[in-house]
N, C-alpha and C positions, 0 to 999 in steps of 0.2 A: 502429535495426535495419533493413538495407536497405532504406536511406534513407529509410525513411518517417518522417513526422512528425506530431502527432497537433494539431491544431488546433480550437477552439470558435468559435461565433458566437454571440454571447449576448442576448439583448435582456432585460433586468433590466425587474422590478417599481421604478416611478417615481411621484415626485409633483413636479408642477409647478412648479419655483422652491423644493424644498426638499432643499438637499444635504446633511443631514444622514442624511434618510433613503435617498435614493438612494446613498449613498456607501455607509451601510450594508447594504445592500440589495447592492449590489457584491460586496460583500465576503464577506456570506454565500453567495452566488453561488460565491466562492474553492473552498467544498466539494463545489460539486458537479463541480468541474474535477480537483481532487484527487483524486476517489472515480474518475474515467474515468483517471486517468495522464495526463491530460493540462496541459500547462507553459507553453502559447500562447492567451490569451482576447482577443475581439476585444469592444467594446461598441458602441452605438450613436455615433452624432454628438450633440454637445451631450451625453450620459449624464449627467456631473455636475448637471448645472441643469436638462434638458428642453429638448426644443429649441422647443417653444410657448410660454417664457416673454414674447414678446414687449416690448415697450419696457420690462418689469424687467430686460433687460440693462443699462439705465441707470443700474442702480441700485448703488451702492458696495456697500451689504451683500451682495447676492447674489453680487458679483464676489471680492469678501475671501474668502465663503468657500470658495470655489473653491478659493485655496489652503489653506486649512487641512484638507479634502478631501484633497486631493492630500497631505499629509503623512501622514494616517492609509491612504492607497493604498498609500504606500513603505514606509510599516513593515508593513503586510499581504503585500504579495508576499512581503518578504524571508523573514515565516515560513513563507510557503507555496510559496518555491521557485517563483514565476511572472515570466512576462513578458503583461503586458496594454497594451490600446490602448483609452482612453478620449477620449471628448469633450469638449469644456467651451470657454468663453469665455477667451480668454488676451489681454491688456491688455499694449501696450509702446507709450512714446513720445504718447501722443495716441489713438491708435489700436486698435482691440476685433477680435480675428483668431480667430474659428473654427476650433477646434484640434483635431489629435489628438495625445494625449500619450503615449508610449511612457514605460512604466515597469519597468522590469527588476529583479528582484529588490531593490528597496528604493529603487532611483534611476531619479530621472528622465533616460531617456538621449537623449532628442529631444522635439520639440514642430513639427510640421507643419501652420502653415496651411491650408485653405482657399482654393480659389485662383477656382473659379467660382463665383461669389456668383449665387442665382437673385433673379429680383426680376421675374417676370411673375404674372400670375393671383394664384391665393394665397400666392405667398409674396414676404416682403420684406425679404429677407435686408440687403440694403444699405442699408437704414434704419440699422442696427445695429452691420454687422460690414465690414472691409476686407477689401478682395482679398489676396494674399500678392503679388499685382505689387506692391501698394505696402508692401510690405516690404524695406526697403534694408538689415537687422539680419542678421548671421548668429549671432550670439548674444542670450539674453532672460535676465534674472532674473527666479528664481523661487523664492521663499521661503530668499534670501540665495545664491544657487548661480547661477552663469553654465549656462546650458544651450543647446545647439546647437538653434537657429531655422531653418527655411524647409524650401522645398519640395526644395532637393535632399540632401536625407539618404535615404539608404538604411542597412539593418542586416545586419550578418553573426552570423552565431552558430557562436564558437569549437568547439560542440560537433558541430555538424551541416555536414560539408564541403560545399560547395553549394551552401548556404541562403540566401540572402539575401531580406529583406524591402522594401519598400514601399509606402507608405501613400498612398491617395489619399481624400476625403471625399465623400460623394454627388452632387452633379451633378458634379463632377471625371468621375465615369462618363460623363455625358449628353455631355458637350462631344465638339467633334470633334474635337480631339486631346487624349485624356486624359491628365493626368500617368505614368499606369503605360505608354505605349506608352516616355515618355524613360526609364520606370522599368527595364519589362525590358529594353530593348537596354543596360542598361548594367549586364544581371546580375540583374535582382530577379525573382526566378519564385514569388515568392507575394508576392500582391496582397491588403492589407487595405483595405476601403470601408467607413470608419463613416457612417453615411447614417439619416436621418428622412425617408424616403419616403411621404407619406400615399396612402391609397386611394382610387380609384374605379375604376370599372367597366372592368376589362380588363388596369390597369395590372400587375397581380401578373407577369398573363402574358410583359407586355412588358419586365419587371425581370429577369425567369426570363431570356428570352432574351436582354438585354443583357450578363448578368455571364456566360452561357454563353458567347457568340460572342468576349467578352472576354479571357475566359482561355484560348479558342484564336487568337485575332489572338496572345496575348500570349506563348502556347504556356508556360502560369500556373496558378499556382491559385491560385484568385480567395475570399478569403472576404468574404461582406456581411454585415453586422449594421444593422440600421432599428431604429426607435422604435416603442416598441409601444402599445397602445390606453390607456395609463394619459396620456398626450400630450392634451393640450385640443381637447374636440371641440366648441372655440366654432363653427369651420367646417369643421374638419376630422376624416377619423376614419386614424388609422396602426393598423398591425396586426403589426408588429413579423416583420417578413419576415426569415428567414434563409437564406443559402443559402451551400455552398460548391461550390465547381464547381473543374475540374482538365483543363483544356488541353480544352474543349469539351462537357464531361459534368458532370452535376449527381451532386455526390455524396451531398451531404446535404440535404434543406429540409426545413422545421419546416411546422406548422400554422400559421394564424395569429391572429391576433383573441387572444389568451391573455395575461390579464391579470397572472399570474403571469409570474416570469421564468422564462423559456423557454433552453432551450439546444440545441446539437445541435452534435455531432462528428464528425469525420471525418479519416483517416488519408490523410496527403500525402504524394504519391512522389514525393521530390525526381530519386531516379534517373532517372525513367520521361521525368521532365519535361524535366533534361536532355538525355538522349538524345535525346529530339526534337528540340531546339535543336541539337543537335549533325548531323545530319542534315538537317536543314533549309538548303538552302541559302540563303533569303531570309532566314530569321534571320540568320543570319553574314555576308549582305551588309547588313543592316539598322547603321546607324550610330550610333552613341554622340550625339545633339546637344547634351547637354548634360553640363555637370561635376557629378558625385555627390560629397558625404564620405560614405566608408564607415565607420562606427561598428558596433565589435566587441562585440558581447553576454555578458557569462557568466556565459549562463545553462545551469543541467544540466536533462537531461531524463531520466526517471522510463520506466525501462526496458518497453516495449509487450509485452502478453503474449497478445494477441484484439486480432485486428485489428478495425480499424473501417470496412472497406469490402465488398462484395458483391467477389466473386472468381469470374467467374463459369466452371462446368466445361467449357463450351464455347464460349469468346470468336468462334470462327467461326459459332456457332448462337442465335440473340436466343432469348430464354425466353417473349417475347409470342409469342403464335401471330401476331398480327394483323404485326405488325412481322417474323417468320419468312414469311412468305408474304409479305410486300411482298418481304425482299431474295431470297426466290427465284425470285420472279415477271422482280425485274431482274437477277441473275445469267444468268438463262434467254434474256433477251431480249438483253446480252452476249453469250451463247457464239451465238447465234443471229445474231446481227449479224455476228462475227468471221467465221464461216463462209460467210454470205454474199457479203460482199467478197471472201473469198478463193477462192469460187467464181466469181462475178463475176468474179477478175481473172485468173484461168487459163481461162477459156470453158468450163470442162466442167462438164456437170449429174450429174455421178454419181459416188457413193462407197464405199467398200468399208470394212464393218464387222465384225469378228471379236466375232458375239454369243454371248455364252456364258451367256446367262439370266443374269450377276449384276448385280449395282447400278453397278460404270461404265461397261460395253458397254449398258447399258439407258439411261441419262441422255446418251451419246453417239447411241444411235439416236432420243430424242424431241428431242432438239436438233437434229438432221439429219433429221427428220419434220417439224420447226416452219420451220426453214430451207427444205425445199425448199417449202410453203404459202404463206412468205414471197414467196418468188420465183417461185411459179406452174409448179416444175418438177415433173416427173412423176412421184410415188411410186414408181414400180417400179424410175425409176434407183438408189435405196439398196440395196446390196444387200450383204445380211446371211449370213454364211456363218459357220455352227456347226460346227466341227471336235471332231469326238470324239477324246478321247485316253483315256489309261490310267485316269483318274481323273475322268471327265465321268460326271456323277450324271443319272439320269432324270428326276427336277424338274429340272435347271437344263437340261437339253435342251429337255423339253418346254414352261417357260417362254418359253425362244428361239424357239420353231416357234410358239407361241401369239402371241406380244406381236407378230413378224411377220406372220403371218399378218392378225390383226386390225386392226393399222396399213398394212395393206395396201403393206408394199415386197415387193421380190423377197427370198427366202430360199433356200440353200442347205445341203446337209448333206456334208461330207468327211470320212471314217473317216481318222483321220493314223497308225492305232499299227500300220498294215501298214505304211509309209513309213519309221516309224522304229524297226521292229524291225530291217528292212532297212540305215538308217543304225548299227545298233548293232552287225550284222555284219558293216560295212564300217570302224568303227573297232574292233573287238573289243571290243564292251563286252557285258557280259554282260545279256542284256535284265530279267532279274527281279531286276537291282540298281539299287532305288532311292534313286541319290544325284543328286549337282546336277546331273553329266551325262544321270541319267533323267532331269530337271524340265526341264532349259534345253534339249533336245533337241527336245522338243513344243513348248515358246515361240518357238524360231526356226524351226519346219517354219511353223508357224501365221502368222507375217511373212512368209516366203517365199511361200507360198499367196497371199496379200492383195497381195501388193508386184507378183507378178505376175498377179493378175487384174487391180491395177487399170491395168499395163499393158493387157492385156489388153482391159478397156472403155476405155479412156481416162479413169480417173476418177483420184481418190487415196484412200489408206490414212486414215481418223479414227481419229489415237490418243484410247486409253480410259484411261489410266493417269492417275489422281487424284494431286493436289499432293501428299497425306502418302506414298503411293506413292513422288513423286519423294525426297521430302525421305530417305526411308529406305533410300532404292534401293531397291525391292520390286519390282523387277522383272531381265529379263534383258539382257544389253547384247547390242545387236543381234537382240533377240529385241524382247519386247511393250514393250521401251525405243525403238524406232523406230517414226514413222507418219510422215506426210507432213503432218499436221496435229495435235498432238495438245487435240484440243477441252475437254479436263477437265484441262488440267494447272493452274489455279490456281485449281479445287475441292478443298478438303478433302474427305477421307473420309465426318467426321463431318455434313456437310451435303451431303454428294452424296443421301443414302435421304429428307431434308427435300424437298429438288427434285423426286425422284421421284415424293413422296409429294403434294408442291402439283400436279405432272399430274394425279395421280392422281384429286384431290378437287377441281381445278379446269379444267384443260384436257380429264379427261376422265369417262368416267363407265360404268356397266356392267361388261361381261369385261371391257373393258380397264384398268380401275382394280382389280378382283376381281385381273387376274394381275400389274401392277405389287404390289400390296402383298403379294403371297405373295414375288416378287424381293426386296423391303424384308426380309423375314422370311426368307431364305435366310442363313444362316451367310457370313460371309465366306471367299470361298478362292480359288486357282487352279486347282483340281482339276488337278493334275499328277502327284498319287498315286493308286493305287488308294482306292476307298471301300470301307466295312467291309463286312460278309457281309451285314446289309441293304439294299445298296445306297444308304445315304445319305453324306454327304462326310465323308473322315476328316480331309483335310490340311484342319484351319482356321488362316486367318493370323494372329488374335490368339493362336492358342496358342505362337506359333512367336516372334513379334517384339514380342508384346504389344496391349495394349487401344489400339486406334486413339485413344480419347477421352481415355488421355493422350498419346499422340505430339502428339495436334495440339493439346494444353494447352502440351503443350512447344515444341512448332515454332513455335507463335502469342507466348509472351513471349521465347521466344530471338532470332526473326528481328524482333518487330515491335520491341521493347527493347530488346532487346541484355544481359538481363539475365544475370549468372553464375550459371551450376548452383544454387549453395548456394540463393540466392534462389528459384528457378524451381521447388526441388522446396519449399519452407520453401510459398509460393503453392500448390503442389500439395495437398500437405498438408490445408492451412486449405482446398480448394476439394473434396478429395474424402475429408474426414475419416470420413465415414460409407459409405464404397465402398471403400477402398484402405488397409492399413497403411504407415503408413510407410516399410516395409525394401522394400516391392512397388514401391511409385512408384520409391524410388531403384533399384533394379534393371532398370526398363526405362527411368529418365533416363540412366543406363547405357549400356542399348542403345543408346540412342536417341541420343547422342554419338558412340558407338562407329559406327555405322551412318551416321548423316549424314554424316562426315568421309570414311569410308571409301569414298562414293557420289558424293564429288561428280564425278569423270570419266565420270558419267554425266550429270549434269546439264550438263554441259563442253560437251556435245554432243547436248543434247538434242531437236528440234525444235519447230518455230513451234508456238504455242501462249499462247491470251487471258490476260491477268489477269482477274481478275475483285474480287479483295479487295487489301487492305492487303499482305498477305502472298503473296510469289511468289517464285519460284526460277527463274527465266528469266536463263540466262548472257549475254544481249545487254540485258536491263532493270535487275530490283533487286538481284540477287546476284552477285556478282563475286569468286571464292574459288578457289585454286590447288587443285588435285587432290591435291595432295601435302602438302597441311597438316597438323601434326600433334596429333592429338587430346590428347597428355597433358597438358597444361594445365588442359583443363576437365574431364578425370576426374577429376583429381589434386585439385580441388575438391569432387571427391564420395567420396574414399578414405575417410574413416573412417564412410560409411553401408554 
């Protein structure tokens, strides 16, 4: 179901050299994979026999029964509809090869050595077992059946377009060029590691980050499965580590030290994974060095109905405070650097800001108060000018004369609705008809105003207009769509009032944090309409184009993805099922199609302006899209909501 795939990492209850019980013990394990939907189970290295059995790899018994294991594994999947990856000692030729065995609904469809054999400190692998260098076999019997041998097998699975698998075995990880780097350039974007990693002090840490930084080198997802504490703790103690991680991020880990067999799940975006690959340039110059067989899986997969990953509702806003404050501490110190160069590289110390007490004119004045601190230039060259119009509310006034005031730049006030009562009897518009020509008429006096004061001082115009802004075109062309710099174009909405609110609580403190958080708490709008008989704001924006927190749920897996509507709202869904029905979200994924496409000759010609995230809409950086494109395609994917 768009494209995900529901993957296990298991680390089974074990005893030492005895595979009867561990195989059983496997097997029971089959139900708890069944009862998740899930059709893909990964095990430890060695699982069959343990991987501390030490010099009883010697031993014939223990080797024989390895296969006979393995035949009560094939007729278990077949009832249970799985594909799994176990361990076990595999014997060809003279020679004892540390294996992973893929087994696919009843058959054995590969067996992949082993290929870095550890043999420092405690362990001594090569006592025991061959490298797969010295495997010269591409095929091995196994219990009367010719089965494809070595390390370059890769898997496809007829049901899942996309998917292909690859297997590598625990230090196969540590080496420095691991099997799975020949693996993905040659297609395999989920990486299985059966691995007997034992503990000591630190190493969990250092495992976390190997298979994270792995699955994004690999631009993969990565699942690990280790040996768990039932493993002989003559010297050693394992604690049966799981984790699965997905092009840089952990998605799932287990506890560990749990004597029982432990599991844990998680849902793989095959899409998502893609798509990056696809994107990526270095991937696509990255070269195939070696020859893969691709062997075709088929296996079915048991329809997902709860997904199994965190979705989170605002991808541009972290949910730790501590980690929210870091990235807007460094967003802040971006938009602040941007502006500085760009001040630096035109000589002028002074800039002209159209403050209107709300949350992007206020994030663009403490960026341009931190900037000029930066650079030792004079607070009073900012200079802040609040144009009242038809629809300017006496909080969002008095916020602007405050928050200036207190930051001590220059402030100004222009009454504009004598100007353009004036412009309305020069084009015959009727002044107490509030349509687009009322609203855009104040936008572009209000640019006019700024564009020539900042001739005027010699400074430039800071555009205030926020990325979800761009993306929706929320604004006017040739109106508040023009600045000479626009400083917040590749802030979100939804983490502009975050920024605000870290000044707030960390750069400053007193009235001045007292009147930022009242700005946070101000209604979103452009007051371009009148306000009601109380004087507070009638026109609000989300009532008009919808909840900013889904635009920018939308804008965030549409641009950073690339994923199809259906997907996008099905994610919305599962991410805001306790805030949003259904038929709501698809109504402003709607808009929100509908308005992107129809915007972007605004974006066409936008001006300069930082990134700052993943996601940006800059016509000369990441987005690149004709004006004239046309949207039915991806509504027509949303017609029957």
């Amino acid at each position: 179901m768009y494209g995900f795939i529901r993957v296990a990492a298991i680390s089974p209850e074990i005893k030492v050299g005895d595979t009867v019980f561990n195989t059983d013990s496997i097997i029971r394990s089959f139900s708890i994979l069944k009862g998740k939907k899930c059709n893909l189970g990964i095990y430890p290295e060695l699982s069959l026999t343990g991987y501390t059995c030490g010099d009883l790899f010697y031993q014939k018994k223990l080797l024989d029964s390895v296969y006979e294991s393995i035949n009560l594994l094939e007729a278990e999947t077949k009832k249970a509809n799985l594909t799994i990856l176990v361990g076990a000692p595999i014997s060809s030729n003279g020679k004892l090869f540390n294996s992973a065995i893929l087994i696919s609904n009843g058959l054995i469809r590969g067996v992949i050595p082993k290929t870095y054999l550890v043999n420092n400190n405690e362990y001594y692998e090569e006592r025991w077992f061959s490298s797969s260098l010295d495997n010269f076999e591409s095929e091995i019997k196994i219990n009367g059946r010719k089965v494809p041998f070595g390390t370059d097998i890769l898997f496809d699975f007829n049901e899942i377009k996309g998917l292909r698998l690859g297997v590598e075995i625990c230090e196969d990880l540590w080496a420095v060029f691991p099997p799975s780097l020949y693996q993905s350039t040659a297609g395999a974007n989920l990486i299985c590691n059966l691995s007997a990693s034992s503990e000591y002090l630190s190493k969990a840490d250092y495992r976390r980050e190997l298979v994270k930084s792995q699955s994004a080198r690999c631009i993969s997802a990565y699942v690990y499965s280790s040996s768990g504490p039932n493993e002989s703790t003559s010297d050693l103690v394992f604690s049966g580590h799981c984790i699965i991680a997905e092009n840089g991020y952990v998605l799932a880990e287990n506890e560990r030290f749990n004597f029982k067999t432990d599991v844990i799940f998680s849902d793989i975006d095959i899409q998502r994974i893609n798509h990056d690959r696809i994107k990526n340039n270095s991937f696509g110059f990255s070269k195939a060095y070696k020859e893969f067989r691709i062997i075709t899986l088929e296996q079915k997969f048991d329809k997902i109905s709860d997904l199994l990953r965190v979705i989170n509702k605002t991808p541009f806003v972290p949910s730790s405070l501590n980690e929210r404050n870091s990235r807007c501490k460094e967003i802040f110190e971006i938009q602040t650097t941007a502006l500085s160069k760009r001040l630096k590289h035109i000589n002028s110390d002074k800039v002209l800001i159209g403050l209107s007490g709300g949350l992007d004119s206020t994030l663009a004045l403490l960026v341009a108060v931190n900037t000029y601190k930066k650079l030792k230039f004079p607070l009073k060259n900012i200079i802040c000018v609040n144009m009242q119009g038809f629809g300017t509310t006496k909080r969002t006034k008095d916020n602007a004369k405050l928050i200036a005031n207190h930051l001590k730049v220059s402030y100004r006030e222009i009454d504009i609705r004598k100007t353009i009562n004036s412009h309305f009897e020069d084009i015959n518009h009727p002044p107490n008809k509030a349509d687009i020509v009322f609203e855009n008429a104040q936008a572009r006096e209000r640019t006019q105003i700024l564009m020539d004061m900042a001739n005027q001082f010699g400074g430039i115009v800071l555009g205030t207009g926020d990325l979800s802004e761009i993306a929706l075109g929320w604004s006017t062309y040739n109106g508040d769509h023009i600045s000479m710099y626009g400083i917040n174009s590749g802030v979100p909405k939804t983490l502009v009032k975050y920024i605000i609110k870290w000044c707030a609580d960390v750069k400053y403190s007193g009235k001045i944090s007292e009147i930022l958080n009242d700005i946070i708490d101000t209604p979103i709008s452009p007051e371009l309409l009148p306000a009601d008989p109380t004087g507070k704001i009638q026109q609000k924006t989300e009532d008009s184009i919808g909840p900013f927190i889904l635009h920018d749920f939308f804008l965030y897996h549409m641009i950073r993805f690339g994923f199809e509507p259906t997907k996008i709202l099905y994610l919305a869904e599962v991410a805001f099922k306790t805030d949003f029905k259904s038929k709501e979200i698809a109504k402003w994924l709607k808009v929100f199609y509908q308005r992107f496409f129809q915007n972007q000759f605004k974006r066409n010609c936008m001006p300069d302006g930082v990134k700052v995230g993943i996601v940006a809409l800059s016509p000369r950086g990441d987005w690149r899209m004709p004006s004239d494109a046309e949207v039915n395609l991806w509504l027509g994917d949303l017609e029957k909501y």
